[in-house]
Structures are given as structure tokens and as C-alpha cells.
C-alpha positions as CSV (number, residue, x, y, z in Angstrom):
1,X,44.1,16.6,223.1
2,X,46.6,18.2,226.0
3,X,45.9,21.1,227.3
4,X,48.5,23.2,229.3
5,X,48.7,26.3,231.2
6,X,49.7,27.5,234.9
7,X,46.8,27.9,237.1
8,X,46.5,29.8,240.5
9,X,43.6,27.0,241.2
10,X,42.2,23.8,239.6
11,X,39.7,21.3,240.0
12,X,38.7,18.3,238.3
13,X,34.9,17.2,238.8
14,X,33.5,13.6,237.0
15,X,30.2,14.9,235.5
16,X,29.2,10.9,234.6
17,X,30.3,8.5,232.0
18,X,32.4,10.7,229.2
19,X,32.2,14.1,231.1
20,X,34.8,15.8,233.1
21,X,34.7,19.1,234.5
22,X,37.6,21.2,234.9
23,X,37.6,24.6,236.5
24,X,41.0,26.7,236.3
25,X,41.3,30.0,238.2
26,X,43.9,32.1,236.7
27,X,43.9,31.2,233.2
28,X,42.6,33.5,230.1
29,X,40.3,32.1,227.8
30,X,43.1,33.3,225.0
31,X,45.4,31.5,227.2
32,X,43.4,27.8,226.6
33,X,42.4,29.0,222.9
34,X,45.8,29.7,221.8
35,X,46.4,25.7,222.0
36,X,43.5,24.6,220.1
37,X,44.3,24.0,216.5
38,X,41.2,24.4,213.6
39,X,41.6,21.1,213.1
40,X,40.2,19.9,217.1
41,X,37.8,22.2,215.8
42,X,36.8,20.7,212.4
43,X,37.3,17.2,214.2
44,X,34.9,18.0,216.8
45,X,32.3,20.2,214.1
46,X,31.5,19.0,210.8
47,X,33.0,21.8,207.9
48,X,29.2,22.7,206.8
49,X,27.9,23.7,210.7
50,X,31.6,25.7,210.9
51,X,30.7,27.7,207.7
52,X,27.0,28.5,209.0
53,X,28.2,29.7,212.5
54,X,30.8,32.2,210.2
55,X,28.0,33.1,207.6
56,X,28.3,33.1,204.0
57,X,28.1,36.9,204.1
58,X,31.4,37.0,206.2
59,X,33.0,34.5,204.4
60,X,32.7,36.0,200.7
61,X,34.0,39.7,202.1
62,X,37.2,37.7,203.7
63,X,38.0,36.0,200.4
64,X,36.9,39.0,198.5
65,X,34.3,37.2,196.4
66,X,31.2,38.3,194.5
67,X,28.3,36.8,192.3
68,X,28.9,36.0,189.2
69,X,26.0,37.0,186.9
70,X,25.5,36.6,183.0
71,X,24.6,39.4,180.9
């Protein structure tokens, strides 16, 4: 993954064996979010613990969906 965007400041710090730290002054977190795409996110999270952090609640009302019961 590449991440770019114009910084007034940045540092890079090695945090150990797969960890690096990067701290950027100047930049909006909209500004870093606007170049991840859902599927980084999906990559990184597996679909089920994606769903749970949304809520199955919130999820039904986006898609407009309701229980289906038998009379």
C-alpha cells in the first residue's frame, strides 16, 4: 500500500521487526483516509468482524431491510 500526501513535518521511527511508525504534521486524517480503498480494509479485517463493528441494526436500515415473518 502507498500512501501520499504533502506534509509540513514527517518522521519515520522503527518500532521493532514489522512495525514502523510514521508521524505527519499537517495532514487530515480525511486526507490519509481518502486513499484507503474497502478492500486494504477487507484485506486487513475479515468481512464478519467488518459487519459486527457496523451492526446488524445499521446495516438492515441502509439496505432498507426487514424480517420476514410467516402468518
Amino acid at each position: 500500500m502507498n500512501l501520499e500526501f504533502n506534509a509540513k513535518e514527517a518522521r519515520i521511527l522503527a518500532g521493532g521487526y514489522k512495525l514502523i511508525e510514521v508521524i505527519a504534521e499537517g495532514v487530515t486524517l480525511s486526507e490519509v483516509l481518502d486513499q484507503v480503498k474497502i478492500e486494504d480494509v477487507i484485506r486487513h479485517y475479515d468481512d464478519w468482524n467488518i459487519l459486527d463493528k457496523i451492526g446488524i441494526d445499521r446495516v438492515k436500515d441502509y439496505f432498507d431491510l426487514t424480517e420476514i415473518t410467516e402468518d
